[in-house]
C-alpha positions, 0 to 999 in steps of 0.5 A, a space after each residue: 658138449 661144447 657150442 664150439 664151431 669146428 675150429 679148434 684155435 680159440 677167438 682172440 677175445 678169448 685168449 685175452 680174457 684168459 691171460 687176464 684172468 691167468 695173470 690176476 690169478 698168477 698175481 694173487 698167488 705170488 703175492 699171498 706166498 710173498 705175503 705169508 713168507 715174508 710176514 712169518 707166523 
């Protein structure tokens, strides 16, 4: 289903656009949990 060429391995661009997305999403996750531990009820 996907337009992708028969290389499996995905473009450098691509990873990097996915570890920074990961990365703010990692962020946001530990700092929430920081933030609702740390701030109690």
């Amino acid at each position: 289903m996907s337009l992708e060429p028969e290389d499996k391995r995905p473009s450098p661009a691509r990873v990097a656009i996915w570890v920074v997305v990961g990365g703010i999403g990692v962020y946001l996750l530990v700092s929430g949990i920081i933030g609702i531990v740390s701030g109690g009820s």
